[in-house]
MARDRENNU-756636 format. One record per atom (N, C-alpha, C): residue in one letter; x, y, z. Coordinates in steps of 0.05 Angstrom, whole numbers, padded with zeros to 5 digits, always signed. Atoms other than C-alpha are relative to their C-alpha. Example, Ala and Ser with C-alpha at 12.3 -4.5 7.8 and 13.67 -1.06 7.14 Angstrom:
A+00018-00024+00000/A+00246-00090+00156/A+00018+00024+00000/S-00016-00024-00001/S+00273-00021+00143/S-00015+00022+00014/
***
This chain:
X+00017-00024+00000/X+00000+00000+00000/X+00018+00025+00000/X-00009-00017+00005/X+00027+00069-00019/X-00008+00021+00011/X+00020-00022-00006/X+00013+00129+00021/X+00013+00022-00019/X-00015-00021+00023/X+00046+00168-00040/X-00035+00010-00016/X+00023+00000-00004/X-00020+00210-00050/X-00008+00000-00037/X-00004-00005+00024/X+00007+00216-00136/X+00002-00026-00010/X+00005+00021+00008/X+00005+00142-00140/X+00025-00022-00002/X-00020+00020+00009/X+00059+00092-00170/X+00020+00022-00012/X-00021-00019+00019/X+00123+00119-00208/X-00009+00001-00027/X+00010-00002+00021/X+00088+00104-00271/X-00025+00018-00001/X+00021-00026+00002/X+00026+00151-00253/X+00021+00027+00004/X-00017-00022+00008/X+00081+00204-00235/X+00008+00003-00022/X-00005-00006+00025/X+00117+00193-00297/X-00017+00015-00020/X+00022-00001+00016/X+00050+00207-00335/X-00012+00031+00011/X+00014-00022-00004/X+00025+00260-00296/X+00019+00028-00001/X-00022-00019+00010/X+00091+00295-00302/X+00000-00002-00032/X-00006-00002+00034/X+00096+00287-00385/X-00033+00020+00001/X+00017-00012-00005/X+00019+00309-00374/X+00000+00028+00008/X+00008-00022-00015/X+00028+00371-00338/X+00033+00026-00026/X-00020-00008+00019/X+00093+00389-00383/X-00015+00005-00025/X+00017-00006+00023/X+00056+00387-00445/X-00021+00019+00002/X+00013-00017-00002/X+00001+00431-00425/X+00007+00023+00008/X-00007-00024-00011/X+00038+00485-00392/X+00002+00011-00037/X+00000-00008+00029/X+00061+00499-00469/X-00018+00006-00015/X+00023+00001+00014/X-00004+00487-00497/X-00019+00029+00005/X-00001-00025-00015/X-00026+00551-00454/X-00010+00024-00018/X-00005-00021+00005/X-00046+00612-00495/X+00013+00023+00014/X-00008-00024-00015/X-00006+00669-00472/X-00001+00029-00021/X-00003-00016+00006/X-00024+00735-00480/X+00016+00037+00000/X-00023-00023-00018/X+00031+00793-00474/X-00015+00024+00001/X+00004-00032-00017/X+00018+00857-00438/X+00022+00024+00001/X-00021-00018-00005/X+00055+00917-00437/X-00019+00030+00010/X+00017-00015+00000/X+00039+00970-00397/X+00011+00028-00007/X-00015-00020+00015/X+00058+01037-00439/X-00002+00038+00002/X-00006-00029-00006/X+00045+01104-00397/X-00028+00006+00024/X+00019-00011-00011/X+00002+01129-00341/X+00013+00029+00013/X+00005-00029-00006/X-00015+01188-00310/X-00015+00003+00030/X+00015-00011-00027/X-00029+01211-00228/X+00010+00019+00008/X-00003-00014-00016/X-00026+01260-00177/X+00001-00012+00027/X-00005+00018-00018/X+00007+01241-00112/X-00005+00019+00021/X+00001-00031-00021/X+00006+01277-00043/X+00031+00000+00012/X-00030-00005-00025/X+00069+01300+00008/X+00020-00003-00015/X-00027-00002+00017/X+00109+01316-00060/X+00012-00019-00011/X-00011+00025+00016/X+00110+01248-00082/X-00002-00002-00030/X-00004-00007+00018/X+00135+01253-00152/X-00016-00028-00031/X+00001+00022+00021/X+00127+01181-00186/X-00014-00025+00026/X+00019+00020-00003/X+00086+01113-00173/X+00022-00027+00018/X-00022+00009-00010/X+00155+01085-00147/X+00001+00008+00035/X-00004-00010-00037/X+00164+01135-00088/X-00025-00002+00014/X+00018+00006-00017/X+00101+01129-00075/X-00007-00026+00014/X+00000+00022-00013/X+00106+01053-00064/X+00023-00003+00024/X-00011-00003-00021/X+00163+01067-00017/X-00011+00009+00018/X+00010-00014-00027/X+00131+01111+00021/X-00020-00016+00020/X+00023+00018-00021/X+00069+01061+00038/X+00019-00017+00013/X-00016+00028-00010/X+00126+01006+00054/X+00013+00010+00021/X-00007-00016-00021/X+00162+01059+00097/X-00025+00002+00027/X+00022-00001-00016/X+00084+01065+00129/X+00007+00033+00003/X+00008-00021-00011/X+00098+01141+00123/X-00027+00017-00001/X+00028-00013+00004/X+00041+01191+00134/X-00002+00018-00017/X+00003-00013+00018/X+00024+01223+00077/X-00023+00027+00002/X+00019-00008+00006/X-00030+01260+00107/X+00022+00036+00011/X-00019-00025-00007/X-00012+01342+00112/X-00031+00016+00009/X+00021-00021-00011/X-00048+01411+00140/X-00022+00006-00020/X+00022-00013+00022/X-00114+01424+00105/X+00001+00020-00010/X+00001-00033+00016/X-00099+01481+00060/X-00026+00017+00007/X+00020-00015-00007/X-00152+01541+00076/X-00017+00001-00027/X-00005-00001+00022/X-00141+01549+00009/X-00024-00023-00021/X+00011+00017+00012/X-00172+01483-00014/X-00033-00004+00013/X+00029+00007-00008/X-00234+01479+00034/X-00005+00015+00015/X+00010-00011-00016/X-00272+01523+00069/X-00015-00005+00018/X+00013+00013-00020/X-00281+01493+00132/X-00008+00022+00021/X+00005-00019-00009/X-00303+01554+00164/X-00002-00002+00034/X-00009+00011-00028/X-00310+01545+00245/X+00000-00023+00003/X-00008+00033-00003/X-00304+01468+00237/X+00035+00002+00003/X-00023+00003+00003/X-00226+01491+00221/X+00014-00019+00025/X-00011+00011-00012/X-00209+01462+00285/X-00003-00032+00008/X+00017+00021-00010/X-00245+01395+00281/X+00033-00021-00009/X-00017+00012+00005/X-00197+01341+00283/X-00003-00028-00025/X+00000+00011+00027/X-00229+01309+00222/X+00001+00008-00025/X-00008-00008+00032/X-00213+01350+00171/X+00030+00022+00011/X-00015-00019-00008/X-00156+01390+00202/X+00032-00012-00019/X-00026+00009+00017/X-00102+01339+00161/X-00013-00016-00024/X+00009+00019+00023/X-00120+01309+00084/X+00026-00012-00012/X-00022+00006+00020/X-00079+01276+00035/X+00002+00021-00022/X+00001-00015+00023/X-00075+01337-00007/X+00016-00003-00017/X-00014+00005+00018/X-00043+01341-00067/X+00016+00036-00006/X-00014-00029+00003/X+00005+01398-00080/X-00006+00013-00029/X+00003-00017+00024/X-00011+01451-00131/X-00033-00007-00015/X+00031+00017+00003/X-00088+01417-00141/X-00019+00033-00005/X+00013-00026+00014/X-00115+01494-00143/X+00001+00014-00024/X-00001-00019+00036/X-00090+01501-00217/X-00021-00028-00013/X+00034+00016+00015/X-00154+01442-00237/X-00020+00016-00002/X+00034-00008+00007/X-00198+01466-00268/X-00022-00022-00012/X+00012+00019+00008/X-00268+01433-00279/X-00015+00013-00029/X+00022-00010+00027/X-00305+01435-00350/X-00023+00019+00003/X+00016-00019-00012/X-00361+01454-00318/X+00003+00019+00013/X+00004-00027-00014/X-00371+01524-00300/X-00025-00002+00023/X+00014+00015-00023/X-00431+01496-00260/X+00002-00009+00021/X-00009+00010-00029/X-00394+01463-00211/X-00006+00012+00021/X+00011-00006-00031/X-00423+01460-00137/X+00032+00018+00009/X-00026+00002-00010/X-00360+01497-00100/X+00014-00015+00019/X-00021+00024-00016/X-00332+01434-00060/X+00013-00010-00023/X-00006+00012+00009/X-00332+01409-00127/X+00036+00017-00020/X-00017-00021+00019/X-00284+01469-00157/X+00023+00000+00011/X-00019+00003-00019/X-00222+01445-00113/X+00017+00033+00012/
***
């Protein structure tokens, strides 16, 4: 009795030629990925530093610009007092001229 749970050496054999042959058989389709585009916060430049930084665990979050939100006497609430802002985010403009003003950063 065999507690080999792949069987005899002749089912190995077989299920190894088996498993070889199919890996090949495989369609593969290649990927390339050829340009993106974000905005980071705390001056992070590229998609790189920014993976350091999470692996570091630093805090990315900074002072709520006045600038960006008008938190008017809430300013001192300690839930909006730090965001992840993004630096320079007041030169967006939206299409719409419509825009609610939270929406007009």
């Amino acid at each position: 009795m065999s507690i080999n749970p792949f069987g005899d050496a002749g089912m190995q054999r077989s299920l190894r030629r088996f498993l070889r042959s199919s890996v090949g058989a495989t369609p593969v389709t290649p990927v390339a990925g050829i340009g993106m585009a974000c905005r980071l916060p705390a001056g992070i430049d590229s998609p790189d530093q920014l993976w350091e930084a999470l692996l570091r665990g630093d805090d990315l979050a900074t002072a709520t610009p006045f600038d960006r939100w008008d938190a008017g006497g809430r300013r001192d609430s300690a839930d909006i007092a730090t965001i992840g802002a993004i630096r320079g985010s007041e030169m967006l403009k939206l299409a719409s001229a419509n825009a609610a003003q939270p929406e007009r950063v």
